[in-house]
Backbone bond lengths (Angstrom), bond angles and torsions (degrees), N, CA, C in turn:
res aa  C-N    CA-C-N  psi(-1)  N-CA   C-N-CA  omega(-1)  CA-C   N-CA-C  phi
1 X - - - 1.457 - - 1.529 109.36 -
2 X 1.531 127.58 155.26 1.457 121.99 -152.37 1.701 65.17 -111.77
3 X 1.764 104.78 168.54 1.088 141.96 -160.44 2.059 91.91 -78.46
4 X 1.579 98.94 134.61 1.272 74.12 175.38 1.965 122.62 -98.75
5 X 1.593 97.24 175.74 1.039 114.44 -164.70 1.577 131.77 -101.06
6 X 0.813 146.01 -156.91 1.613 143.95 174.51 1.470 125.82 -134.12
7 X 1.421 114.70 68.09 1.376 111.80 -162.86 1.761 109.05 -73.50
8 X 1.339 120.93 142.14 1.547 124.56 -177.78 1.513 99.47 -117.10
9 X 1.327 110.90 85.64 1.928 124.04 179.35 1.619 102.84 -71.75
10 X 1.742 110.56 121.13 1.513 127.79 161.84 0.963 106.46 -99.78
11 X 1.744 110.18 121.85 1.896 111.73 160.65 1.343 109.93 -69.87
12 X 1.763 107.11 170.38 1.491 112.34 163.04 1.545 126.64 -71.53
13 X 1.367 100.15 -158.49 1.655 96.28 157.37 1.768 122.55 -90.01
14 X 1.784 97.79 156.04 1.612 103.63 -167.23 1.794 97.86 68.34
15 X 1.365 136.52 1.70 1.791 115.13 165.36 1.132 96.33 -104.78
16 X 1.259 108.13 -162.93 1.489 154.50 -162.41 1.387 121.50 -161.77
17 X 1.650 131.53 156.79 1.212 139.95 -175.29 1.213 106.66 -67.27
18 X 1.700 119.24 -1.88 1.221 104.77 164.70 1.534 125.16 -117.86
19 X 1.474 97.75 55.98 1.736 124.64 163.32 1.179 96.64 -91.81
20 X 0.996 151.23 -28.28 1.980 144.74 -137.97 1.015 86.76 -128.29
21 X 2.252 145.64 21.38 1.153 101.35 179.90 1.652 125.42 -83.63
22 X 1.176 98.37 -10.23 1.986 112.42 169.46 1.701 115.23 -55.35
23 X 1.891 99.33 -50.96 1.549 107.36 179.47 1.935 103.13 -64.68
24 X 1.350 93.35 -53.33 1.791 72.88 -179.68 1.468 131.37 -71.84
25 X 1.454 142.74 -13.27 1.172 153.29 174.22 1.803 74.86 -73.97
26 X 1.159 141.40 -110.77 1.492 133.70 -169.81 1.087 124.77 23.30
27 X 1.495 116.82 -68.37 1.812 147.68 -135.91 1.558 73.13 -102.92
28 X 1.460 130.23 -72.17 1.063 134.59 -162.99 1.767 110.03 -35.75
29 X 1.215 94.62 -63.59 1.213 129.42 -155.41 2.127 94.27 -66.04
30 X 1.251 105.44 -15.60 1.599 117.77 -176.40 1.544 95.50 -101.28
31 X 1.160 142.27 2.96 1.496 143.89 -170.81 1.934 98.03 84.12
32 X 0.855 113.28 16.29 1.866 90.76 -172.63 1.434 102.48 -98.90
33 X 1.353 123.68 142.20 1.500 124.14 167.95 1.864 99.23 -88.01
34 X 2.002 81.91 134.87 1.278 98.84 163.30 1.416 117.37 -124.79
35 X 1.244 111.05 171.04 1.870 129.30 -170.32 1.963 99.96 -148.74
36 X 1.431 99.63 77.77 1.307 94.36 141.20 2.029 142.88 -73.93
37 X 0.586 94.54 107.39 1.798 106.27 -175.27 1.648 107.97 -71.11
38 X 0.720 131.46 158.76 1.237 158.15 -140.79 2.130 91.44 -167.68
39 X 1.618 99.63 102.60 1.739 108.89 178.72 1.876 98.13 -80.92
40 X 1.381 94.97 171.92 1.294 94.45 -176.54 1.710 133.16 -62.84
41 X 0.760 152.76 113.51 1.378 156.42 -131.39 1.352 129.70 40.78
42 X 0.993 109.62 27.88 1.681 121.92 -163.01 2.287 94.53 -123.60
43 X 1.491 95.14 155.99 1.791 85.34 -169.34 1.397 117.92 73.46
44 X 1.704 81.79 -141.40 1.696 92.83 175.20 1.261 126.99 -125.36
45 X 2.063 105.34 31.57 1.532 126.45 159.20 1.503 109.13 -71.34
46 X 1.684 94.22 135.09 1.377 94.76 -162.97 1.704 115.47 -84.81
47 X 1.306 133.15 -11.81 1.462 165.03 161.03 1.910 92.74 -9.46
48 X 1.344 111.01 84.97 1.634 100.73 157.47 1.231 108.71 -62.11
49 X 1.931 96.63 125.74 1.432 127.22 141.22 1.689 124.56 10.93
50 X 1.153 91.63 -66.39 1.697 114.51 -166.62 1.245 105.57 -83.32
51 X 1.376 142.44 -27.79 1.259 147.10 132.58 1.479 133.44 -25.88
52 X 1.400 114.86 -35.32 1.792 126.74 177.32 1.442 105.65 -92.63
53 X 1.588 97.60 97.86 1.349 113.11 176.40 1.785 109.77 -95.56
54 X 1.280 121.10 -2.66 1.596 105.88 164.76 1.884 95.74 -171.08
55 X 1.242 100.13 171.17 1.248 121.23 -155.21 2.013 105.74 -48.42
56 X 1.524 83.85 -56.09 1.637 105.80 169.80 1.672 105.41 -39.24
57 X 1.110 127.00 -61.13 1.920 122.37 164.26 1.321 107.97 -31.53
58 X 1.664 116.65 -77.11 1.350 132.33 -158.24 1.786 100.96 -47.69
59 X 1.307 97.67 -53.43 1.974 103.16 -165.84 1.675 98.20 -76.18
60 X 1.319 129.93 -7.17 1.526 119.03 -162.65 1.669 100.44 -67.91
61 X 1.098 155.96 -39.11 1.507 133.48 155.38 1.365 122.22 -28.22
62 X 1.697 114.77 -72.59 1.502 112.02 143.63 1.393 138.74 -1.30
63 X 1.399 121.56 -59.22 1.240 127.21 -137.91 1.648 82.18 -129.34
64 X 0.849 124.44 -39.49 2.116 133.98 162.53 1.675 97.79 -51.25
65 X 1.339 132.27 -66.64 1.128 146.32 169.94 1.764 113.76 -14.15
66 X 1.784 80.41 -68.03 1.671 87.01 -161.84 1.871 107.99 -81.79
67 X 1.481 115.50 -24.26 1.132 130.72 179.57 1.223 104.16 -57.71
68 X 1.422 130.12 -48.25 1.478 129.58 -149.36 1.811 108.19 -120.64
69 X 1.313 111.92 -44.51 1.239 120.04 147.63 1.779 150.62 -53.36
70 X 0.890 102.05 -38.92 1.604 122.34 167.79 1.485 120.84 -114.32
71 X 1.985 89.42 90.08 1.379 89.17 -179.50 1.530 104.71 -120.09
72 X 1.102 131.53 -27.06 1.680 138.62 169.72 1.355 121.22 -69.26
73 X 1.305 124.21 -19.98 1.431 121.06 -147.94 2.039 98.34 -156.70
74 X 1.163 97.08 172.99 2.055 98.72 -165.66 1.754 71.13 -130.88
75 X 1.507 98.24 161.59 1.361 123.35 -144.39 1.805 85.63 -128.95
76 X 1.540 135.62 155.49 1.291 135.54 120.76 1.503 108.29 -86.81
77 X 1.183 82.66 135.90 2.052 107.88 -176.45 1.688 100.93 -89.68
78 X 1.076 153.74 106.53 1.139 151.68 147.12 1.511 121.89 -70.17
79 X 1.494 136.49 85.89 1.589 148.14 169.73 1.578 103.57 -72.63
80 X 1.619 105.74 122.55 1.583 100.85 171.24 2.009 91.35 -119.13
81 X 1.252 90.32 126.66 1.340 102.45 164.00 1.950 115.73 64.62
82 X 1.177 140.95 -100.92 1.487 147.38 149.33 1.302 107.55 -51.12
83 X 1.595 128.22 -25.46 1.453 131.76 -178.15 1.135 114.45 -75.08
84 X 1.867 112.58 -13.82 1.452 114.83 -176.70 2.123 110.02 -80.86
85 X 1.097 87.43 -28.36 2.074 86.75 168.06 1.208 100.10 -80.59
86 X 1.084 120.49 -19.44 1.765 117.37 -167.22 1.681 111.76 -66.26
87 X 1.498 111.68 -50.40 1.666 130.27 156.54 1.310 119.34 -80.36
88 X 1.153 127.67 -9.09 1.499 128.64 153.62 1.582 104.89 -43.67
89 X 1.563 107.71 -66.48 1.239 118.79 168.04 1.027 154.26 -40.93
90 X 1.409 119.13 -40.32 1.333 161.57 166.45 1.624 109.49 -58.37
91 X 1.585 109.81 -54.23 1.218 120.81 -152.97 2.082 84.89 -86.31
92 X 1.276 131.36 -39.01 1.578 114.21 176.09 1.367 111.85 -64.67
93 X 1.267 111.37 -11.07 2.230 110.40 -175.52 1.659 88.24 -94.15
94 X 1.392 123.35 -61.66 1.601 98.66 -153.00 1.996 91.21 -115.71
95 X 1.200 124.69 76.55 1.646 100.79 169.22 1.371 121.58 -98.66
96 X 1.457 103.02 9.28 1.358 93.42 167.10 1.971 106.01 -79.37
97 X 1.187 106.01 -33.27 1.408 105.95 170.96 1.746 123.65 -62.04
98 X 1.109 110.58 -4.52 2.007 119.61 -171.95 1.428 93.43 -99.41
99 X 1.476 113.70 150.45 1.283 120.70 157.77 1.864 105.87 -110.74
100 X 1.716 88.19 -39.99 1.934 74.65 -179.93 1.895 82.41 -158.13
101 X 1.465 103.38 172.10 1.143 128.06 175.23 1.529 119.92 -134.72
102 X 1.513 109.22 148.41 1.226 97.71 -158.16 1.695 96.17 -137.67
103 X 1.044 125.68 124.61 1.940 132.10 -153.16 1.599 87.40 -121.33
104 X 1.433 113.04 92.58 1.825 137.59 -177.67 1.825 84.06 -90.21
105 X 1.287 86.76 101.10 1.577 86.58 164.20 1.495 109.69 28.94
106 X 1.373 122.55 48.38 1.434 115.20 149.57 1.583 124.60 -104.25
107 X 1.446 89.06 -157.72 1.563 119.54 168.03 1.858 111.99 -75.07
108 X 1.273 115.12 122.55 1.170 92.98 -173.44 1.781 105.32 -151.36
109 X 1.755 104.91 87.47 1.149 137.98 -140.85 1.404 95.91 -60.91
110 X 1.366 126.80 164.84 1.665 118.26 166.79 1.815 82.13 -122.41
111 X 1.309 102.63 -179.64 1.942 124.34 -178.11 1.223 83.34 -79.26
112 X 1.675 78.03 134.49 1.258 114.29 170.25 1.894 121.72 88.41
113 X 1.563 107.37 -10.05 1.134 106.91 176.18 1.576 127.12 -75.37
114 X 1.258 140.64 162.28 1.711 124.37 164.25 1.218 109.35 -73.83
115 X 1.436 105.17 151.02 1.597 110.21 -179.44 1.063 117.00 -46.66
116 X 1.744 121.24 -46.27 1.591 149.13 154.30 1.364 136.27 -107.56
117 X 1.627 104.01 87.73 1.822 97.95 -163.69 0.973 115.88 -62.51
118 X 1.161 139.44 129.30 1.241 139.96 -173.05 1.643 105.00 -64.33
119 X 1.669 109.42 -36.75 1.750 116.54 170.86 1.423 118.67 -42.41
120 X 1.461 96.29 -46.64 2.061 110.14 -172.79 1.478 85.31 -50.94
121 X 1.222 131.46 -78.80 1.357 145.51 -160.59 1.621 94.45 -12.60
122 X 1.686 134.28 -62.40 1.168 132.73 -169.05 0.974 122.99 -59.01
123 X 1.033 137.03 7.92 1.329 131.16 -145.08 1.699 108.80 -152.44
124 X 1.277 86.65 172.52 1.900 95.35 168.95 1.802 122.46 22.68
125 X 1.419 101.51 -142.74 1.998 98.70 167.81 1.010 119.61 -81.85
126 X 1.296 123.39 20.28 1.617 130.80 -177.99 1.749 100.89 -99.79
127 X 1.390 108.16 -34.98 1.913 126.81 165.81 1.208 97.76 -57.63
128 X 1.326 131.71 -64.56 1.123 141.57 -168.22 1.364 126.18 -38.74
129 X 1.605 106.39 -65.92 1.490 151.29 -150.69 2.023 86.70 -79.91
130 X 1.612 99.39 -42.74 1.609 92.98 -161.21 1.836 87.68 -93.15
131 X 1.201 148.39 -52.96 1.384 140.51 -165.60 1.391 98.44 -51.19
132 X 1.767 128.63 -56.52 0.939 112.30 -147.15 2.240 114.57 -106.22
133 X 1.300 90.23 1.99 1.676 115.25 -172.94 1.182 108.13 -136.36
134 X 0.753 150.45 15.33 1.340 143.33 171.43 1.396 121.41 -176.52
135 X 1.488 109.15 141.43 1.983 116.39 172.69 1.716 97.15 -108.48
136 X 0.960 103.59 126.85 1.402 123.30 163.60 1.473 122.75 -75.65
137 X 1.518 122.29 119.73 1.603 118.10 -171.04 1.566 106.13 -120.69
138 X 1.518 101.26 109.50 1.581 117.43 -173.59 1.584 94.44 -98.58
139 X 1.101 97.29 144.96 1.634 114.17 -177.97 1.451 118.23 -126.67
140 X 1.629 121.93 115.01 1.517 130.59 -162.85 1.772 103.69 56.26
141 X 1.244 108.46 -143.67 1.512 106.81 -161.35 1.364 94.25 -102.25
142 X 1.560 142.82 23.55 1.622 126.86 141.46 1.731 108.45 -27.11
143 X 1.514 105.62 167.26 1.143 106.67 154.88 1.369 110.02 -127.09
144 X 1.147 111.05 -3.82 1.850 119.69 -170.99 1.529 97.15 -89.41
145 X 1.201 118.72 126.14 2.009 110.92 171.18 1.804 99.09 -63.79
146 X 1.522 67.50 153.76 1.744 88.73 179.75 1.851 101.97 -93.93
147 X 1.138 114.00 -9.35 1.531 127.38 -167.33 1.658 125.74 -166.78
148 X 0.944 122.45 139.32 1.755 103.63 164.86 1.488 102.37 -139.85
149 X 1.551 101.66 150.68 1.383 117.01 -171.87 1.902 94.31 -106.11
150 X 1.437 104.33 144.96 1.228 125.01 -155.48 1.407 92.74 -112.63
151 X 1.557 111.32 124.51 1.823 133.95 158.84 1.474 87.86 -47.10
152 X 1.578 131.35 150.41 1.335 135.99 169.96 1.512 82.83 -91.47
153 X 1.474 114.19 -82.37 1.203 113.07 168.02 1.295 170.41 -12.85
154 X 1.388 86.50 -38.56 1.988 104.37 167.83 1.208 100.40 -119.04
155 X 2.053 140.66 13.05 1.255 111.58 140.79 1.355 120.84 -76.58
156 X 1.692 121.03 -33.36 1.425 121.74 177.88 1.669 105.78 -52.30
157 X 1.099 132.32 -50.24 1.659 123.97 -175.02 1.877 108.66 -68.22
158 X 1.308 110.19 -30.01 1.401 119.91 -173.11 1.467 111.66 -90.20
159 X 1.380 126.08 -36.59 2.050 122.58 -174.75 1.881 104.62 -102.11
160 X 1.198 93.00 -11.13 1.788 101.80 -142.53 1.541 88.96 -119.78
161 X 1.102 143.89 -3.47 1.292 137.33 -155.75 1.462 111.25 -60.04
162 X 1.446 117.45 -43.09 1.578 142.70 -163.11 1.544 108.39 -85.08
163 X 1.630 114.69 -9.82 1.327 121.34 -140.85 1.780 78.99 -117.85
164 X 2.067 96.14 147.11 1.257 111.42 171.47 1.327 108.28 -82.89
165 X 1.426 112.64 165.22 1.967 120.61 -166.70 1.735 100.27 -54.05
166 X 1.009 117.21 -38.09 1.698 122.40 -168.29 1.792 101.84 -38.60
């Protein structure tokens, strides 16, 4: 067995650090230390919504985390889905702190892209994801939301469909 490691698990959008609780009991459960995060107003971070005026807010647990926490040792970043811009990010502020990153069915930005194109939005499961799960809250003449408030309802039929009640 290889030496273990320190995985730092990012949810998407509408989760919380407590999406990964199967993956982290796992990792755990293999000797590896994990750090699920909880992003800013998302979970059970207490950070009103209406308060996260740019990305730098939203990721500051994240980016507090790895700054102040990880000082001996480099971390794998795991992004599922919205978590994949989330370590996009992460990984240009601290890479001397990353050993690897891992994009679980995310977003997985190239230079020069927005964290959240407002373009993706038209299109494809990003049309989908926002008509039928989510309202988007743009503030003054942005076009990128500063936040979105989550259908309880039409994410369980829309992320969860395949998934038992647990």
């Amino acid at each position: 067995m290889s030496a273990p490691r320190h995985f730092v698990l990012v949810h998407g959008l509408g989760h919380g650090a407590w999406c990964w609780y199967k993956v982290t009991a796992l990792l755990e459960a293999s000797g590896h230390t994990v750090t699920a995060l909880d992003l800013a107003s998302s979970g059970i971070h207490k950070t009103d919504a209406n308060s996260i005026t740019s990305v730098a807010d939203y990721l500051a647990p994240l980016t507090d985390f790895l700054a102040h926490s990880v000082a001996d040792h480099q971390v794998i970043l795991v992004g599922h889905s919205m978590g994949g811009s989330c370590i996009s990010y992460v990984m240009e502020l601290f890479s001397e702190k990353i050993d690897k990153a891992i994009f679980l069915c995310a977003f997985m930005p190239v230079s020069g892209d927005l964290f959240l194109n407002p373009e993706a939005l038209k299109t494809g499961i990003a049309l989908d994801v926002f008509q039928f799960v989510c309202n988007p809250n743009v503030k003054g003449d942005s076009i990128v939301p500063t936040s979105i408030h989550v259908n309880l309802k039409g994410v369980s039929n829309f992320f969860y469909n395949k998934c038992c009640k647990e």
